[in-house]
LOVO-25160 format. One record per residue (C-alpha): x, y, z; residue in one letter. Coordinates in pm, 1 decimal, padded with zeros to 6 digits, m for minus. Each point is the difference from the previous one (the first is absolute). Layout:
> u	v	w	resn
> X	Y	Z	a
...
This chain:
> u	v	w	resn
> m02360.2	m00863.1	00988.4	x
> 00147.2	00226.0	m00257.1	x
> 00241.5	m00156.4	m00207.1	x
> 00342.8	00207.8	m00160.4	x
> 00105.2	m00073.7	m00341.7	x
> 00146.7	00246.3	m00344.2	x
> m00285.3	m00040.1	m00193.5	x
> m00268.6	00212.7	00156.5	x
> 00153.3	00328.0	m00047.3	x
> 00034.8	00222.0	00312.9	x
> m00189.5	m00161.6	00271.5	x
> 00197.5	m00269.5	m00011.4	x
> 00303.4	00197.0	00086.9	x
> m00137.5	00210.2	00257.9	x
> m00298.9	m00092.7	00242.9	x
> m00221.3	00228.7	00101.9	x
> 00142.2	m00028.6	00373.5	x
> 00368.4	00058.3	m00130.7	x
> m00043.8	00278.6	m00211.8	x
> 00101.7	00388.4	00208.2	x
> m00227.0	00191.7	00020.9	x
> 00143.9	00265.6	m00242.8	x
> m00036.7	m00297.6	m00295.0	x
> m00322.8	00047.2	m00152.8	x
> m00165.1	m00203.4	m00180.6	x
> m00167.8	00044.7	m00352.4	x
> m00366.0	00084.8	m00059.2	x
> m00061.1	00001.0	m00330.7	x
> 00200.9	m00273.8	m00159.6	x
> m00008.2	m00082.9	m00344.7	x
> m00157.5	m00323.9	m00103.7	x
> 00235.0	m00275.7	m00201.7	x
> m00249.8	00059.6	m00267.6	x
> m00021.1	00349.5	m00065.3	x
> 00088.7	00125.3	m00344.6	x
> 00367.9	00077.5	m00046.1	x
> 00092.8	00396.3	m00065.9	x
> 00254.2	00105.7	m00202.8	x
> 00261.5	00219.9	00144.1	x
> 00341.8	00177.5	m00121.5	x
> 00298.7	m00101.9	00132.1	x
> 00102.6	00357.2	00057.2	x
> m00282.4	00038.7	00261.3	x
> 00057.3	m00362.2	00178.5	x
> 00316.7	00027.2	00325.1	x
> 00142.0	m00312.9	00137.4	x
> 00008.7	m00052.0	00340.7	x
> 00293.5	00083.5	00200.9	x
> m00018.8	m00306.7	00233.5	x
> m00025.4	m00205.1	m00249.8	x
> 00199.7	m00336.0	00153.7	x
> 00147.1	m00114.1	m00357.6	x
> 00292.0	00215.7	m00033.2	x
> 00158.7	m00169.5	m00297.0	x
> m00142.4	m00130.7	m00336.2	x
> 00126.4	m00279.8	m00244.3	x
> 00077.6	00149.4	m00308.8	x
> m00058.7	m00296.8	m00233.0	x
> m00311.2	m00045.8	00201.6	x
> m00153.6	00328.6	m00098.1	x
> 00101.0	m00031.7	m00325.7	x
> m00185.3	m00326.9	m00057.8	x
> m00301.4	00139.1	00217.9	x
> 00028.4	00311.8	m00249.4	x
> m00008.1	m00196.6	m00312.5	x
> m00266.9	m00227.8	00133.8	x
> m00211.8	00345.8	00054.8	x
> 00094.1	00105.0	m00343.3	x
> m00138.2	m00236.3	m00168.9	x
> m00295.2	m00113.0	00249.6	x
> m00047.9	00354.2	00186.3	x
> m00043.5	00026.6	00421.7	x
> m00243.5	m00289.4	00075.6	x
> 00002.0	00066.2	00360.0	x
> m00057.8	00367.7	00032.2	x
> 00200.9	00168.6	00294.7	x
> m00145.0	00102.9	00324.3	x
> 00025.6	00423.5	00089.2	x
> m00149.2	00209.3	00235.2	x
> m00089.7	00351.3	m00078.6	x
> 00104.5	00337.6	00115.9	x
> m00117.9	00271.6	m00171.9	x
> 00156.1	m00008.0	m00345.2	x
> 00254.4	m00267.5	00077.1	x
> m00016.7	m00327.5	00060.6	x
> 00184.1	m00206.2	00247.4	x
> 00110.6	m00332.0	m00095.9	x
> m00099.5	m00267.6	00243.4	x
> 00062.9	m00304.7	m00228.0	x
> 00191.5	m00099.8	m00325.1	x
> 00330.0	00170.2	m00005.3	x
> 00106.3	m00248.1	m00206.9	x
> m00234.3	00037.4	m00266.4	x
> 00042.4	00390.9	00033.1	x
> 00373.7	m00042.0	m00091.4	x
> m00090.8	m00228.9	m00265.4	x
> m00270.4	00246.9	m00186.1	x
> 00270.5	00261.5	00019.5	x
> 00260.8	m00245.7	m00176.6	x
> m00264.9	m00062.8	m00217.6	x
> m00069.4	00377.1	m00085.0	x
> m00372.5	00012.4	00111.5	x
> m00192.0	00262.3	00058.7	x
> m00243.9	m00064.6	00224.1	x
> m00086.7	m00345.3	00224.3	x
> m00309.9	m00144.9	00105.3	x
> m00040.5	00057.2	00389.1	x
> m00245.2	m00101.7	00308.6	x
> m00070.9	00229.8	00284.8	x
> m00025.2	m00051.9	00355.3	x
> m00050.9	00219.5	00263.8	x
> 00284.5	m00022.7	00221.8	x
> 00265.1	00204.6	00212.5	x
> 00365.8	m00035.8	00039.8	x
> 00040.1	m00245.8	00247.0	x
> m00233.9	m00218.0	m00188.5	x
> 00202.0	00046.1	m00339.0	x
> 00309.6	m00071.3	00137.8	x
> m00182.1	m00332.4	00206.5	x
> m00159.1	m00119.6	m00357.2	x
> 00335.5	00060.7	m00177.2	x
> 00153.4	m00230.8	00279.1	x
> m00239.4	m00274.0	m00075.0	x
> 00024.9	00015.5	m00363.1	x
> 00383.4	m00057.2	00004.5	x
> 00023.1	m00220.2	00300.3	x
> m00213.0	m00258.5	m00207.9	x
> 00292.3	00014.4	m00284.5	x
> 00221.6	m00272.3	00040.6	x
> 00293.5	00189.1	m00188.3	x
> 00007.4	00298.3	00295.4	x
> 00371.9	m00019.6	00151.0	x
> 00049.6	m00116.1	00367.9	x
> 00100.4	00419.9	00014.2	x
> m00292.4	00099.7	m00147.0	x
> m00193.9	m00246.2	00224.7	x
> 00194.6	00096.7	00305.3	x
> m00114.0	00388.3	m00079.0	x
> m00373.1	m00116.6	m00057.0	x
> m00011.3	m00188.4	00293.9	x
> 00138.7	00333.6	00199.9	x
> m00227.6	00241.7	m00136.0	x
> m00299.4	m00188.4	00105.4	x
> 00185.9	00001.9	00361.4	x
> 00072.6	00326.0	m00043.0	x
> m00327.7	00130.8	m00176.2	x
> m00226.4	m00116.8	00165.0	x
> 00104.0	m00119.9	00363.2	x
> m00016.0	m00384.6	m00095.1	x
> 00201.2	m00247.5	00185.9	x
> 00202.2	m00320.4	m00157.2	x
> m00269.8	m00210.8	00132.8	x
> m00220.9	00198.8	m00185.8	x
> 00107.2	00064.6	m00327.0	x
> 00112.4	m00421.3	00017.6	x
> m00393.8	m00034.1	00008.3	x
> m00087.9	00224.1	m00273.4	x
> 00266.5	m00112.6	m00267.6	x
> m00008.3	m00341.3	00090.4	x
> 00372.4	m00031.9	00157.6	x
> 00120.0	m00113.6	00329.6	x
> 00126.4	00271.1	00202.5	x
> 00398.0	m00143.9	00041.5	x
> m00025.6	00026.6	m00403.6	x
> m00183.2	00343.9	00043.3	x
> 00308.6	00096.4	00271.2	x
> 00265.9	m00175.1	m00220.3	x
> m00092.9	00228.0	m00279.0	x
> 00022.9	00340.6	00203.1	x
> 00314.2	m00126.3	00119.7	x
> 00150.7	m00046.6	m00329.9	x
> m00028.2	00428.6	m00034.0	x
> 00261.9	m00003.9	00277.6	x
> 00241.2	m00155.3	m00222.0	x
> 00336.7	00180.6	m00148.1	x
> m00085.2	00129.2	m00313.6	x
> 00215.2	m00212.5	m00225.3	x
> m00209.5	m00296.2	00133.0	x
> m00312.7	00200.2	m00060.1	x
> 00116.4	00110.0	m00344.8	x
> 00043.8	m00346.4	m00072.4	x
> m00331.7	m00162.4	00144.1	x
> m00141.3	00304.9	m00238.3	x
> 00162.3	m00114.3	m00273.3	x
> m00087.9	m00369.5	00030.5	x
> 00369.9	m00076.8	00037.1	x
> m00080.9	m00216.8	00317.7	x
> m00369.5	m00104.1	00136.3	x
> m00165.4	00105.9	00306.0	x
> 00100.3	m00348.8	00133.3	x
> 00334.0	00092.6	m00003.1	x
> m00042.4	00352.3	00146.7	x
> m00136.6	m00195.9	00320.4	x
> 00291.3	m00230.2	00025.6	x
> 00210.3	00342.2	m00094.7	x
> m00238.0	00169.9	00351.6	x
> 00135.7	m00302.6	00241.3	x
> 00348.5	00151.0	00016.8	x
> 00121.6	00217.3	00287.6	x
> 00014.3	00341.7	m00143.1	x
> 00076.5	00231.2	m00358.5	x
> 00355.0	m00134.9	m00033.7	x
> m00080.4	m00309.8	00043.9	x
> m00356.3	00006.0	m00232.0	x
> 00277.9	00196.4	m00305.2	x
> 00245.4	m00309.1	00088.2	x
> m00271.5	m00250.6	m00051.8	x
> m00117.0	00175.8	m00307.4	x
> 00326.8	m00025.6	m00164.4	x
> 00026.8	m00372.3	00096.8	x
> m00337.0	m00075.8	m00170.3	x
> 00047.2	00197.2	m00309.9	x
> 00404.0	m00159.9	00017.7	x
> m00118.3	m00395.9	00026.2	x
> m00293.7	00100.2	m00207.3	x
> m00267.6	m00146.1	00235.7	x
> m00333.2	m00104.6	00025.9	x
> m00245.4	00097.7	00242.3	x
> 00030.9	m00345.2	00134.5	x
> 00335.3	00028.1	00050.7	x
> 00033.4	00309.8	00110.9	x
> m00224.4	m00113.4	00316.9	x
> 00240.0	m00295.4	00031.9	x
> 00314.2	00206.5	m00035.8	x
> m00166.2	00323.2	00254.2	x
> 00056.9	m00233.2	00330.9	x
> 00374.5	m00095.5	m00080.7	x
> 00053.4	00345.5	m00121.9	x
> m00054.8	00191.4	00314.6	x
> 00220.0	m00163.6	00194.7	x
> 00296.7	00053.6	m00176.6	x
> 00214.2	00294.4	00038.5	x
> m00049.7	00303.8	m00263.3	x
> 00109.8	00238.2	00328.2	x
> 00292.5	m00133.5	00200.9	x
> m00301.3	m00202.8	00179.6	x
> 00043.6	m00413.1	00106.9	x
> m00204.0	m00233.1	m00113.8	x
> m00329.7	m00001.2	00260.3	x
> m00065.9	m00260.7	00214.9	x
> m00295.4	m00292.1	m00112.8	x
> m00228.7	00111.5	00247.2	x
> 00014.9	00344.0	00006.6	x
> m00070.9	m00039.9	m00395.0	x
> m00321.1	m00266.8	00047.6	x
> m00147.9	00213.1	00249.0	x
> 00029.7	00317.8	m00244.7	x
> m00176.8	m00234.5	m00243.8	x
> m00266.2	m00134.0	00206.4	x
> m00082.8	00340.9	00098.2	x
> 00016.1	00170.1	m00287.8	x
> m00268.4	m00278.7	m00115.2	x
> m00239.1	00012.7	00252.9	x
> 00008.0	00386.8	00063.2	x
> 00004.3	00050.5	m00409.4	x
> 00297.6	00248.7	00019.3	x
> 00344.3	00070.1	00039.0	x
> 00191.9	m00116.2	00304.6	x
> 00304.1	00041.7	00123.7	x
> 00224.0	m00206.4	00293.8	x
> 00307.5	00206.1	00126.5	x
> 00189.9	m00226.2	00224.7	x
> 00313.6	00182.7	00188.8	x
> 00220.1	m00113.5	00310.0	x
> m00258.1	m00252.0	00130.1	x
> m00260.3	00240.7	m00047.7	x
> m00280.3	00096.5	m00277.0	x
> m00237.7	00173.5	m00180.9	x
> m00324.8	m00040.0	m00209.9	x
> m00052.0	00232.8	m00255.4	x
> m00378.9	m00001.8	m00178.1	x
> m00104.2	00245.3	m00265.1	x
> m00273.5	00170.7	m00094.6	x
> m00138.8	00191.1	m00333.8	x
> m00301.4	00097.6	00142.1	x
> m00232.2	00079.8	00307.3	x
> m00265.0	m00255.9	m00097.6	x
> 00306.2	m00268.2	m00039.4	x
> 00123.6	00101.5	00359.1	x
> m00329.2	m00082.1	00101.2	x
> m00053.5	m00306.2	m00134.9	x
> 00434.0	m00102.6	00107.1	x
> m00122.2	00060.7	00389.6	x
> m00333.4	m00219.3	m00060.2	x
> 00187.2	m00296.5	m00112.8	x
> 00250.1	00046.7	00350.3	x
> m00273.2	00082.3	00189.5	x
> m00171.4	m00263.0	m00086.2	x
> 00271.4	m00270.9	00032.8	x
> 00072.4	00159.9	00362.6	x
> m00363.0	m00046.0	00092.0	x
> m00031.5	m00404.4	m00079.0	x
């Protein structure tokens, strides 16, 4: 049995049975050891799906001083079409050289198309700790959306369970203000899920503005999230106990949000769903429970 991790490139993302068929796969790759070239910048293009969409400042500058004085260690990885070259790799260090002023870079090449660039740019900056729970959340689509994955899939190949896969492509549903912020690093992804338990938008903004108000932590936040939606932002009563347990025992054990709409002795359940594979996986666990 085959075993998933980051560290051994692209196989370990995608399998050879979950790869479509119009992914394919390199021939002639480059060995590790093969002698750097040295390439212009002007000829070297960055790669439009690139995941990371924003870049410390003060980190490249210290990256760009360290290559000043020490040069590119680690060269970066292209492939090559015609006279250009397509970066695969080391947009980072790119950004730094041109801070820097150089001319040229040392490069790798790999035979590779663009699915595969974009899949190898994924695994290079899902391994970064310091990726945002956006940029994460729009990582973690692409592979869905790239190449046909499911949660339970790319859980396996980046080493996450699939709630926390689900969690994170839940968080891109978000208002933007909470987005902007979870960008930002003004509140953790921790506090975007407590932020995801409320009802709806108004109530997610409302719940914002109460965290960022009573400055709390993530901790808190998930303390505060249950009181919070019961209270009444919209004209609305407080709810009744059970109504509000049962929302959180589902939400729990189906991994997503629930509602319970109780009217005139009557009621409804309301589950959501970001996703066919999710949907899926929603009527297994009812299913399944049914069955017993």
């Amino acid at each position: 049995m085959s075993t998933y991790g980051l560290g051994r490139g692209l196989d370990a993302l995608i399998s050879r049975t979950s790869t479509p068929p119009s992914v394919s796969r390199p021939q002639n790759t480059q060995q590790s050891d093969q002698k750097p070239l040295e390439v212009s910048l002007d000829v070297i293009v960055t790669n439009s799906n690139q995941p990371r969409k924003t870049f410390d400042d003060a980190e490249l500058a210290d990256l760009a001083q360290s290559i000043k004085v020490y040069g590119i260690i680690q060269p970066l990885v292209v492939s090559k079409s015609g006279e250009v070259y397509h970066l695969i790799a080391g947009e980072r260090r790119l950004r730094a050289a041109r801070l820097v002023g150089l001319l040229t870079v040392p490069v790798v090449l790999r035979d590779t198309n663009e699915h595969e660039r974009l899949a190898v740019a994924l695994i290079e900056n899902i391994q970064r700790v310091n990726l945002n729970p956006i940029e994460l959340g729009f990582a973690y689509k692409q592979l869905k959306d790239e190449f046909n994955l499911t949660q339970d899939e790319i859980a396996k190949r980046v080493g996450k369970s699939r709630p926390s896969i689900a969690n994170f492509l839940r968080i891109l549903n978000l208002p933007e203000p909470i987005k902007d912020a979870l960008r930002d690093g003004i509140i953790p992804e921790s506090t975007g899920r407590a932020i995801l338990s409320m009802a709806g938008e108004t109530e997610q903004l409302a719940f914002f503005d109460h965290i960022l108000k009573n400055k709390l932590t993530s901790e808190d936040a998930a303390q505060h999230a249950k009181a919070f939606s019961q209270k009444s932002f919209s004209g609305r009563t407080a709810r009744n106990t059970i109504e509000t347990e049962s929302e959180n025992v589902l939400r729990e054990y189906l991994g997503t949000k629930v509602s319970v709409q109780k009217k005139s002795g009557r009621g409804l359940i309301k589950i959501e769903f970001y996703s066919p594979e999710e949907l899926k996986e929603i009527t297994r666990k009812i299913i399944k429970d049914v069955m017993l």
